[in-house]
ROLUM-890726 format. One line per 10 residues: number of its first residue (from 1); their letters; for each residue x, y, z of N, C-alpha, C. Coordinates in steps of 0.001 Angstrom, whole numbers. Layout:
residues N
NUM) a) X Y Z X Y Z X Y Z; ... $
***
This chain:
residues 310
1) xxxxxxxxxx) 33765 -24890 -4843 32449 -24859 -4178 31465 -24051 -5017; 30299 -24213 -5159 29391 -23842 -5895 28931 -22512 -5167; 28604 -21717 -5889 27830 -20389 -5237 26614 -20388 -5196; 26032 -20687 -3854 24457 -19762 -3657 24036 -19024 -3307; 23324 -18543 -4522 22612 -17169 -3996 20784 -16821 -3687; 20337 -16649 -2828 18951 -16570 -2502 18562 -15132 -3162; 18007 -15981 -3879 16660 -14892 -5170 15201 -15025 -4540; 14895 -13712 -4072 13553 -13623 -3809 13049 -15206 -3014; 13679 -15682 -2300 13638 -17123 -1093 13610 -18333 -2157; 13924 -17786 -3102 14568 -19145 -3971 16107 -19378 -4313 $
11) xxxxxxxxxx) 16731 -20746 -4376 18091 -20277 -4441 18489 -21248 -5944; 19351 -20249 -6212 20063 -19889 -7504 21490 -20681 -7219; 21923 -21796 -7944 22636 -22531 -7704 23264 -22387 -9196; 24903 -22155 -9242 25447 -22276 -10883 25911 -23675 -10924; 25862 -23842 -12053 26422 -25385 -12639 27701 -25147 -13861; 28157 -25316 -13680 29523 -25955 -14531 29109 -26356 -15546; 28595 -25569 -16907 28599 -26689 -17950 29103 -25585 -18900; 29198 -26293 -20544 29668 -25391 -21656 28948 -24102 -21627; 27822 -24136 -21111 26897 -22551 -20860 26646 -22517 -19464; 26453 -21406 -18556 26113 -21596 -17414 24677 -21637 -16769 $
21) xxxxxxxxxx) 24012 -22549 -16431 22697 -22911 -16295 22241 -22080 -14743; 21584 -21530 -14463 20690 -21154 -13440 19369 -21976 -12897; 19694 -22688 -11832 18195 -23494 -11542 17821 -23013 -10255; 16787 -22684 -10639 15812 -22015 -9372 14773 -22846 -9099; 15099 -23424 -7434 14808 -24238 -6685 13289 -23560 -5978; 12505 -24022 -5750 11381 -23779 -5116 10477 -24603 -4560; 10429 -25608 -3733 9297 -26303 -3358 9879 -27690 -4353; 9037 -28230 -5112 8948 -29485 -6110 9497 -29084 -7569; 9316 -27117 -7748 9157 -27091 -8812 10731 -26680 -9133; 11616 -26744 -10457 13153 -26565 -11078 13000 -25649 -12326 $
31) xxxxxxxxxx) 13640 -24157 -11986 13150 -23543 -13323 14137 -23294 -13966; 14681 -23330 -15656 15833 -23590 -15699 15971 -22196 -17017; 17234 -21457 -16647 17865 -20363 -17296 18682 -20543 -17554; 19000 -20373 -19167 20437 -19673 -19088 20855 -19285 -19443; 22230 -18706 -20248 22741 -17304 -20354 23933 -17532 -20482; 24701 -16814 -21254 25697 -16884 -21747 27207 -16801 -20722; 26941 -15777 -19918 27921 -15625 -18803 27509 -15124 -17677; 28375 -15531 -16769 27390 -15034 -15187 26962 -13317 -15282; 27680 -12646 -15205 27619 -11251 -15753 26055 -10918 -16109; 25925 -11971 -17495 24559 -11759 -18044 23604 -11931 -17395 $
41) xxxxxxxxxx) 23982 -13302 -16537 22649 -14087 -15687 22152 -13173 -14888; 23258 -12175 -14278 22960 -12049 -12857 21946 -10503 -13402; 22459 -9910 -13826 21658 -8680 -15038 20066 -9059 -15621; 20078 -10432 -16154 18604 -10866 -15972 17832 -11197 -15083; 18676 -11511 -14177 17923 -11992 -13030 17775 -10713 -11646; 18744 -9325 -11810 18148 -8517 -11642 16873 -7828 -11892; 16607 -7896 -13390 15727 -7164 -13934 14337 -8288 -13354; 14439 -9446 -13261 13596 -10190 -12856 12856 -10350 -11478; 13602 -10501 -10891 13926 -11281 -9199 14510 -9629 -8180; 14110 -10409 -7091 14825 -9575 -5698 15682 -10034 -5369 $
51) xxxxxxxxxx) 17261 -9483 -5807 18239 -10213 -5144 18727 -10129 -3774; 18648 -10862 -3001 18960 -10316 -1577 19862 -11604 -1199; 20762 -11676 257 21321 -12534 1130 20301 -13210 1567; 19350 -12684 2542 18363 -13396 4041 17205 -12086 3684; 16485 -13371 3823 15126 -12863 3749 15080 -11578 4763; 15766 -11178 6385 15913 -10305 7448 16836 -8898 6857; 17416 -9221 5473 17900 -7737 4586 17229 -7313 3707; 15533 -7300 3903 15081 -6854 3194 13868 -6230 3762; 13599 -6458 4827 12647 -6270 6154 12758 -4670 5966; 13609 -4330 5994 13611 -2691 6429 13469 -1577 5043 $
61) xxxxxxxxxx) 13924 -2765 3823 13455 -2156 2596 12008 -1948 2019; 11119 -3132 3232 9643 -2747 3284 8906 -1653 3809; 8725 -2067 5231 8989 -880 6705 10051 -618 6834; 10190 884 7700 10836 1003 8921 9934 888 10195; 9117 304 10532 8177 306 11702 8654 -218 12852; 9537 -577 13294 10516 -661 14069 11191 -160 14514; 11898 1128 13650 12336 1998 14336 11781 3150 14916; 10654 3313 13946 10286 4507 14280 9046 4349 15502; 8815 3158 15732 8272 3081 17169 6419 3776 16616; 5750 3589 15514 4737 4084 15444 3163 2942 15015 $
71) xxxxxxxxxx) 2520 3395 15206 906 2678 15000 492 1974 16181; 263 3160 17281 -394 3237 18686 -1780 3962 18092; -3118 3017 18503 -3765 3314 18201 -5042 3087 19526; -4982 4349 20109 -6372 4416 21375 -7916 5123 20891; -8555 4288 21355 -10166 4485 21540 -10569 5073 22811; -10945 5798 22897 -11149 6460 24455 -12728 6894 24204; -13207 5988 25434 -14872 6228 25371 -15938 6387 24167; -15408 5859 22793 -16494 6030 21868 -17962 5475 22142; -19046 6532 22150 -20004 5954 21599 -20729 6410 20054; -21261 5530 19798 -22456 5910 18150 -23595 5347 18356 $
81) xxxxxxxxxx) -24019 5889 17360 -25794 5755 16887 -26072 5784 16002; -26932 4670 15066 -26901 4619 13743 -28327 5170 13673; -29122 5663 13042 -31143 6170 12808 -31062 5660 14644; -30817 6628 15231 -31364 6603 16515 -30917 5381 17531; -30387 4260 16984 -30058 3056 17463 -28421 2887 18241; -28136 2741 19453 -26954 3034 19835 -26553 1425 19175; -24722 1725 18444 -24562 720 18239 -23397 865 19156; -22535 1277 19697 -21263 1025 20227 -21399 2149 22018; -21318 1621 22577 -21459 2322 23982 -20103 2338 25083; -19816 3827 24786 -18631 3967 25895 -17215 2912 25565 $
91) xxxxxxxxxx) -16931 2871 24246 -15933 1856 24093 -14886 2134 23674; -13443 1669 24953 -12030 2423 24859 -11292 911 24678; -10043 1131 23971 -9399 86 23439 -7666 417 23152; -6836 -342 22994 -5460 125 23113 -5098 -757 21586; -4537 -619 20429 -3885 -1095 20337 -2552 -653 19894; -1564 -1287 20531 -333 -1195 20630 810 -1272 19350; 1932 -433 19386 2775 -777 17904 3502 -1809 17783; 2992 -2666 16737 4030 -4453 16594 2558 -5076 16954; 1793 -4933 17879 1089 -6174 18265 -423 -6457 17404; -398 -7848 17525 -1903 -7948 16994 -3061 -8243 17815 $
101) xxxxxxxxxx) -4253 -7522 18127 -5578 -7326 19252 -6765 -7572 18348; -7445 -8731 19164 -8707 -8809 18475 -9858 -8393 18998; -10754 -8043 17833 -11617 -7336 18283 -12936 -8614 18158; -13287 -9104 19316 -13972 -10350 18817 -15080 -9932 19217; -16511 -10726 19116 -17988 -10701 19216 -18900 -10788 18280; -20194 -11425 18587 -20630 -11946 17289 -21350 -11021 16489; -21850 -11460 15161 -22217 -10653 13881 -23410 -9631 14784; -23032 -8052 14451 -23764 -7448 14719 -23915 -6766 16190; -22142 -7218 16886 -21657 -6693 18023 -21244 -5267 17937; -21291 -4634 16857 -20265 -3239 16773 -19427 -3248 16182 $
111) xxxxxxxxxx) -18526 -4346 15923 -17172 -4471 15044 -16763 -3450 14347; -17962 -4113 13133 -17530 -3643 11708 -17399 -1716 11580; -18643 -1265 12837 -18908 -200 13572 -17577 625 13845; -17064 -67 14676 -16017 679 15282 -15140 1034 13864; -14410 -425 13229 -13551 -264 12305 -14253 1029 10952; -14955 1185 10972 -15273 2502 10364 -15320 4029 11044; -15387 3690 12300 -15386 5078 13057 -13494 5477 13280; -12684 4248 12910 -11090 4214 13068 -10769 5011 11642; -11218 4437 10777 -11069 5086 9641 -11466 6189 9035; -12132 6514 9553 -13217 8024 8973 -14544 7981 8317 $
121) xxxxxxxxxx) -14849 6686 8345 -15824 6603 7128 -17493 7121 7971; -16853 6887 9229 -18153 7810 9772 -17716 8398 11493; -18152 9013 11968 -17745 10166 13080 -18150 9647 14409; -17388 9844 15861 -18246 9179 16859 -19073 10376 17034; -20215 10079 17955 -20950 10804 18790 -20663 11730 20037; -19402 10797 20309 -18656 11019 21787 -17701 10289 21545; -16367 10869 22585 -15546 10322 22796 -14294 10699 21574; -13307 9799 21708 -11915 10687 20613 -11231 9100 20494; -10950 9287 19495 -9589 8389 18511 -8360 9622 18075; -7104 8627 18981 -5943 9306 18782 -4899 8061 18459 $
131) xxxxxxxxxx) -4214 8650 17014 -3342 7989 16646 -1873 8675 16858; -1410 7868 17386 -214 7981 17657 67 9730 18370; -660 9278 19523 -891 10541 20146 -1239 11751 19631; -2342 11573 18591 -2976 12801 17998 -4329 12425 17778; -5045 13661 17968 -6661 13508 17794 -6918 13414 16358; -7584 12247 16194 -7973 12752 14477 -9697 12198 14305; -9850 12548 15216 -11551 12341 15028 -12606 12818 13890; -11777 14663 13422 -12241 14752 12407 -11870 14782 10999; -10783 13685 11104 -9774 13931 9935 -11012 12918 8847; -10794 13032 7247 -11346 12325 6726 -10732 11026 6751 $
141) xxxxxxxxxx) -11346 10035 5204 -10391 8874 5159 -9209 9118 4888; -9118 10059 3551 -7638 10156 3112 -6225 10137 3580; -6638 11162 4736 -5819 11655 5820 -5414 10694 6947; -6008 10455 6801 -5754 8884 8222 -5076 7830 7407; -5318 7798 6119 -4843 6671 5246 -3248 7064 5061; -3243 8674 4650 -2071 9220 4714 -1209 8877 6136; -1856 8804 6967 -1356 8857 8517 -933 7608 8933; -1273 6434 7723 -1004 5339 8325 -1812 3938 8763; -2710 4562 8248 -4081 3088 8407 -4720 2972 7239; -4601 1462 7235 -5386 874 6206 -6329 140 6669 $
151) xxxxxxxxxx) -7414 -237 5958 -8230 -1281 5941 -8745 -2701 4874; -8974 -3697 5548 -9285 -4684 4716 -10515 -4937 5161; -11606 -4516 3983 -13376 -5109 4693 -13409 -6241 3849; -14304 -7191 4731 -14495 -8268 4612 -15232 -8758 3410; -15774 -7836 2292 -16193 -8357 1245 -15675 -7474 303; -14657 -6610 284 -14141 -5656 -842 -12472 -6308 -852; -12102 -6178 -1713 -10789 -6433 -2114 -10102 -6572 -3673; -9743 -7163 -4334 -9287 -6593 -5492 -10315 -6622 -6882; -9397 -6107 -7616 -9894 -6119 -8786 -9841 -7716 -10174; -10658 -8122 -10053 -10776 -9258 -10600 -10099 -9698 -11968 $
161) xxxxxxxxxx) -10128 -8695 -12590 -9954 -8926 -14060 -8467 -8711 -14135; -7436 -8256 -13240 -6310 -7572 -13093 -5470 -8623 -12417; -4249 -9065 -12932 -3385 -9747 -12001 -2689 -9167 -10350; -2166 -10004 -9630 -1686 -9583 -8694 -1049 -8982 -9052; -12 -8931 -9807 721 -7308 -9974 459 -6356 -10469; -456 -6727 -11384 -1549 -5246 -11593 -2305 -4251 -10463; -2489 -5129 -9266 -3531 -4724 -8611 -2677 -4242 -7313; -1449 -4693 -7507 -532 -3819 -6663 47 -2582 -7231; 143 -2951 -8300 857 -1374 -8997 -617 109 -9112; -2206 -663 -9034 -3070 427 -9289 -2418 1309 -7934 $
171) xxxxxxxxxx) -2406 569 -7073 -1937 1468 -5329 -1225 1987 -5356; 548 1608 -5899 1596 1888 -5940 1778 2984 -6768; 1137 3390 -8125 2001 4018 -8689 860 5860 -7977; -368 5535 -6950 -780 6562 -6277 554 7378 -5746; 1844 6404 -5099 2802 6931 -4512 3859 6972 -4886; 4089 6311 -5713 5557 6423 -6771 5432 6942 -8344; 6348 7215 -8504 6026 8025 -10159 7008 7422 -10815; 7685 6477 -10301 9140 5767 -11495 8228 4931 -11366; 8371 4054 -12529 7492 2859 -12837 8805 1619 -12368; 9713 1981 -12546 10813 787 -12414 10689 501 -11012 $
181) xxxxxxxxxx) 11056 1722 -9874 10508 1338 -8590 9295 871 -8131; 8638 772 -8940 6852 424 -8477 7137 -1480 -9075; 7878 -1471 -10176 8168 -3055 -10470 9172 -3938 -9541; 10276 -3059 -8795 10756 -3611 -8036 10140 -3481 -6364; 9552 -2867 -5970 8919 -3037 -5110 7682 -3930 -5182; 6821 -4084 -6035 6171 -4978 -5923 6634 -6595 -6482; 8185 -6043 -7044 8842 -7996 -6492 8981 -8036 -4992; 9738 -7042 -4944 9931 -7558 -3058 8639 -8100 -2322; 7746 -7192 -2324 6821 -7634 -1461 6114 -8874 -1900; 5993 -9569 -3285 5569 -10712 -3853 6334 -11684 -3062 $
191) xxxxxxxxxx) 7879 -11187 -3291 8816 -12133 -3106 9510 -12578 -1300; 9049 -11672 -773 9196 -11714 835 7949 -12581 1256; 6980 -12615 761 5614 -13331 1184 5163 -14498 783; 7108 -14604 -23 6304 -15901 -1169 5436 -16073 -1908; 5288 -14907 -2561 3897 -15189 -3435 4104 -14838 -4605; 5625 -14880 -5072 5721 -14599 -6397 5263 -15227 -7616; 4993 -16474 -7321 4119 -17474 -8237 2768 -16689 -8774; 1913 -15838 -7956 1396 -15142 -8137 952 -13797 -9302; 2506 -13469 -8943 2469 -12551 -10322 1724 -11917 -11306; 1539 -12615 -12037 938 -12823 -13473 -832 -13700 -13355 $
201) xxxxxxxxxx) -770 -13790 -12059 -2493 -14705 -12119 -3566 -13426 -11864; -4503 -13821 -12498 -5167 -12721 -12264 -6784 -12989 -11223; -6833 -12272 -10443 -7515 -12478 -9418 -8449 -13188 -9009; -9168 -13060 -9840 -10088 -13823 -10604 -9980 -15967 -10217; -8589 -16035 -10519 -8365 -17439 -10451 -7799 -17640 -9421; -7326 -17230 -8197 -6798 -17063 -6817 -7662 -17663 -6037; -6887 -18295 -5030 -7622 -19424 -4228 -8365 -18483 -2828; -9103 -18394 -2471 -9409 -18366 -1122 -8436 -17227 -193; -7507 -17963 277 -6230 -17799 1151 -5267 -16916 357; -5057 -16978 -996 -4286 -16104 -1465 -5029 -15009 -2135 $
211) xxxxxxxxxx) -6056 -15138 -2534 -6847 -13441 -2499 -6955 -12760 -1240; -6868 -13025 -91 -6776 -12915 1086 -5137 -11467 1240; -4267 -12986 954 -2867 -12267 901 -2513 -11435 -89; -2721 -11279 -974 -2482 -10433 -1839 -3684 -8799 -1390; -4907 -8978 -1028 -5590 -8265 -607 -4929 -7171 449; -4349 -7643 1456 -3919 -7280 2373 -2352 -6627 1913; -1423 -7376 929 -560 -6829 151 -1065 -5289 -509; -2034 -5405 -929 -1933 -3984 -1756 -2766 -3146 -577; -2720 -3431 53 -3407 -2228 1540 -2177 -1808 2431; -1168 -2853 2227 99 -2124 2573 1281 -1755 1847 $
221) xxxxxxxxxx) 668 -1493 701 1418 -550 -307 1101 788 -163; 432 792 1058 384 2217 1601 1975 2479 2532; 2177 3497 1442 3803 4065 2242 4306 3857 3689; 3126 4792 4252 3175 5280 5433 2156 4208 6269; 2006 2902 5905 1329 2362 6869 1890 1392 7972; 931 1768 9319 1732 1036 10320 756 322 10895; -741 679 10977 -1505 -79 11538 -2635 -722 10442; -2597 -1955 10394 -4147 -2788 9488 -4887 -3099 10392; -6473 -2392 9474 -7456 -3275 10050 -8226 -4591 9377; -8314 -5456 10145 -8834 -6840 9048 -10239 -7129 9728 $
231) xxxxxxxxxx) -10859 -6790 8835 -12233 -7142 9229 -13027 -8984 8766; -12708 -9615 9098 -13024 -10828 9435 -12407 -11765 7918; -10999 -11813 8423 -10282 -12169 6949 -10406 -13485 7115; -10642 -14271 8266 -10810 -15792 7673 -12248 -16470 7021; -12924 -15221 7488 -14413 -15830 6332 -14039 -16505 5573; -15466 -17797 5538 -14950 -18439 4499 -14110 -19598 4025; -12698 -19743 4642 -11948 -20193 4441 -11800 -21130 4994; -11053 -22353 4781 -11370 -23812 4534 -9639 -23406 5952; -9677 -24658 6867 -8926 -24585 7816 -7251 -24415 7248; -6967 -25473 6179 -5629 -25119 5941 -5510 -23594 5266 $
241) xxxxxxxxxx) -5929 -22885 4621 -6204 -21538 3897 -5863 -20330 5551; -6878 -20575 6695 -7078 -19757 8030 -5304 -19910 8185; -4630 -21346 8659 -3717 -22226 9470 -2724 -20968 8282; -2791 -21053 7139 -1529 -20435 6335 -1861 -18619 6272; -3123 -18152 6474 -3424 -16790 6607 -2881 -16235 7853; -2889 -17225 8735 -2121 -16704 10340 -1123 -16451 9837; -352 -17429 9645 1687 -17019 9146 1790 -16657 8814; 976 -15772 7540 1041 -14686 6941 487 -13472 7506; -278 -13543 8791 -348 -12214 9352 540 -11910 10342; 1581 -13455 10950 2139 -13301 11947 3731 -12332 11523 $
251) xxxxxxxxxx) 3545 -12506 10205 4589 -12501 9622 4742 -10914 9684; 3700 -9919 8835 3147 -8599 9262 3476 -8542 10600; 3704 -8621 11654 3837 -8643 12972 5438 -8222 12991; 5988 -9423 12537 7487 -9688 12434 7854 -8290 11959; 7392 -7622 10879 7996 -6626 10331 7638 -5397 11359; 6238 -5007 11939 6134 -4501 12782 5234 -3558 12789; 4498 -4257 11909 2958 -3513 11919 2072 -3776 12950; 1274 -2874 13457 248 -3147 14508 -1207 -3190 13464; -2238 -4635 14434 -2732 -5173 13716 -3770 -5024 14522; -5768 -4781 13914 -6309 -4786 14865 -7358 -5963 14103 $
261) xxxxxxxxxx) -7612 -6786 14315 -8183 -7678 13613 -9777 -8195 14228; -10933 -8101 13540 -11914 -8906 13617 -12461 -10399 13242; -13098 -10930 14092 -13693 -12235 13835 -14936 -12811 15100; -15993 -13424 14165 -16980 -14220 15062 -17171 -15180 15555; -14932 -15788 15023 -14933 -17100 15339 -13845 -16932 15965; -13810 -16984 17624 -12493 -17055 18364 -11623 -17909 18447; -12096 -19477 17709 -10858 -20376 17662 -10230 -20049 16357; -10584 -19161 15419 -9661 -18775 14094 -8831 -18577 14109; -8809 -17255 15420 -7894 -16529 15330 -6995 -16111 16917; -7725 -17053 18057 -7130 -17027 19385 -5754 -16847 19615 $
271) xxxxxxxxxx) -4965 -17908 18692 -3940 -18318 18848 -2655 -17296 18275; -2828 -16040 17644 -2144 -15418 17080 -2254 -14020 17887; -3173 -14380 18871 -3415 -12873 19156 -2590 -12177 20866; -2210 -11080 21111 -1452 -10923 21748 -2673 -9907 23297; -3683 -9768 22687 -4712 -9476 23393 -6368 -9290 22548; -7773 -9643 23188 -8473 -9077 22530 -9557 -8479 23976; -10643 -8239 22526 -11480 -7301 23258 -12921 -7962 22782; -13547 -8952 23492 -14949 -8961 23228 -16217 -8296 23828; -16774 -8394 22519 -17895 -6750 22851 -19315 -7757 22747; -19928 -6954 23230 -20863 -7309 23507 -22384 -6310 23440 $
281) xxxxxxxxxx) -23273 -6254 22452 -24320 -5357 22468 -23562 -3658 22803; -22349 -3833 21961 -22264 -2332 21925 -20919 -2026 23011; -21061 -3142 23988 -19959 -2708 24794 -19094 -3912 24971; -17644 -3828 25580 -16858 -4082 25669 -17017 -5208 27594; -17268 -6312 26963 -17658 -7795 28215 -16744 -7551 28637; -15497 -8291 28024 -14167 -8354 28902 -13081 -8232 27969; -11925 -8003 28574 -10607 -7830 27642 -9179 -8162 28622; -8299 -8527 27442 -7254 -9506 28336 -6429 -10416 26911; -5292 -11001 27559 -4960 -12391 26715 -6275 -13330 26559; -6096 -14204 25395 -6889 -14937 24977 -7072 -15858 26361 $
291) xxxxxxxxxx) -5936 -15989 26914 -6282 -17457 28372 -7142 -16699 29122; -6911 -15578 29921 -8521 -14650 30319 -9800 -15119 30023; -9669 -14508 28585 -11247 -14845 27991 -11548 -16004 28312; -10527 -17520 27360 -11152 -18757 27782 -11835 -18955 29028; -11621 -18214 30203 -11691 -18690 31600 -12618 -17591 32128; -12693 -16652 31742 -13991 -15486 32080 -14999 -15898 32112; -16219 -16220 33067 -17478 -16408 33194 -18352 -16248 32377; -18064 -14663 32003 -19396 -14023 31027 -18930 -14111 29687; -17271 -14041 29160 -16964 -14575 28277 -17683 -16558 27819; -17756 -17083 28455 -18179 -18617 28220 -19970 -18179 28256 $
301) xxxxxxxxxx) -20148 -17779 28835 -21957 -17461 29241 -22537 -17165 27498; -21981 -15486 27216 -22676 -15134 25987 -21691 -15096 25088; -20193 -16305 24836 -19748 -15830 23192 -19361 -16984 23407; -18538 -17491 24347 -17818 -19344 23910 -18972 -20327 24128; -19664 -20157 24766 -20623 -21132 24947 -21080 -21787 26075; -21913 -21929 26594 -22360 -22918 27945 -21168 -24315 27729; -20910 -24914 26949 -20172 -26278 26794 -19154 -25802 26905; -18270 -24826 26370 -16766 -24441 26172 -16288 -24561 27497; -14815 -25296 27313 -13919 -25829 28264 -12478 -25681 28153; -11894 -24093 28550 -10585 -24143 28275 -9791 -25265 28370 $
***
């Protein structure tokens, strides 16, 4: 019987011939190695590849966010004011560890607002943000970043001129100092997300949907992170690009990150979400599962539409 072995979700099948051939199966494409004796193969293909059994033995070599039960993240009564202008009024919010909550309402609801008052990048007026049952209202960014939150804004993300693994290792080697671990960790995470094809492209030439994923990849090359914020990651994006950005955030889920996500388009992102929160001129209309909203009065009045018909 032939031996297979799953390399980074590709599988490695030996063949019987005068040399022993390695073909790595992927989709349409057959990549072919080989090497003098298995011994050797498997030694190159260490230095290469993530060798693992199941994609589920390698989950915990990413996170532990699962066990450790963390990235509870409450809003309790924030308000702000930007030059005198209230932008966010009295607004409390839960989100929970593992789950993903959207923060929906249209351009110029507070969103982008809040997701900066989560992060540090500016202070409430009133009211407290506690992560994981601690006040950190006046912590800076660093510290919160240290603590476990990242962010993805909706028009910043990598460095262009730099391949995907370049632009994971600028993050990585902030927290690691072996360079060998910073190369094998950023196979795993290429290679758990499927995006090892990736590699070597440099940003620059990345489609849509996979600057997206890779974006969000090097925001959780933060050690200690348990909660992302995505500030309106399907901008933009052409329906199959959104349809494959979900599975890839659902997937973040799977491992057990808590997710607080923005968008101005509630059919983007309805379907992935485990609760949201639409705001409205600063405050918070209604909140609930997505079937709620569909069926909420004032939800259909000022964000789904006079026509909208769960």
């Amino acid at each position: 019987m032939k031996k297979k072995i799953i390399i980074s979700g590709l599988i490695a099948e030996e063949k019987n011939t005068t040399q022993d051939i390695l073909l790595l199966k992927k989709e349409n494409s057959v990549f072919k190695q080989e090497f003098k004796s298995q011994e050797e193969g498997l030694l190159l293909l260490k230095k290469k590849f993530v060798i693992v059994e199941n994609k589920s033995e390698i989950k915990n070599n990413i996170f532990n966010l699962k066990q450790n039960k963390v990235g509870l993240l409450e809003i309790k009564n924030i308000s702000k004011s930007l030059g005198k202008r209230p932008i966010l009024k009295n607004i409390s919010l839960t989100l929970e560890p593992g789950k993903i909550v959207g923060l929906l309402g249209p351009n110029g609801s507070g969103k982008t607002t809040l997701f900066n008052l989560i992060i540090g990048k500016i202070f409430p007026d009133h009211g407290d943000i506690f992560f994981n049952n601690e006040e950190i209202n006046e912590l800076p960014i660093h510290l919160r970043s240290l603590k476990g939150i990242s962010l993805l804004e909706q028009h910043k993300g990598l460095f262009g001129n730099m391949t995907a693994a370049d632009n994971l290792f600028a993050v990585l080697e902030l927290h690691i100092k072996d360079k060998e671990k910073i190369y094998e960790k950023i196979d795993t995470l290429l290679s758990y997300f499927d995006l090892m094809y990736l590699k070597n492209t440099k940003a620059n030439f990345l489609s849509g949907g996979e600057y997206k994923k890779v974006s969000i990849l090097q925001r959780i090359c933060n050690p200690k992170i348990s909660t992302l914020l995505l500030d309106e990651p399907c901008a933009a994006l052409d329906p199959l690009s959104i349809n494959s950005l979900k599975n890839f955030i659902i997937e973040l889920k799977k491992i057990g990150l808590s997710i607080l996500i923005t968008d101005h388009n509630y059919w983007a992102i309805e379907n992935i979400l485990d609760k949201a929160y639409l705001i409205k001129d600063g405050q918070i209309l209604v909140e609930g599962t997505t079937d709620k909203i569909s069926k909420d009065k004032d939800a259909i009045k000022y964000y789904l539409g006079g026509n909208f018909r769960p």
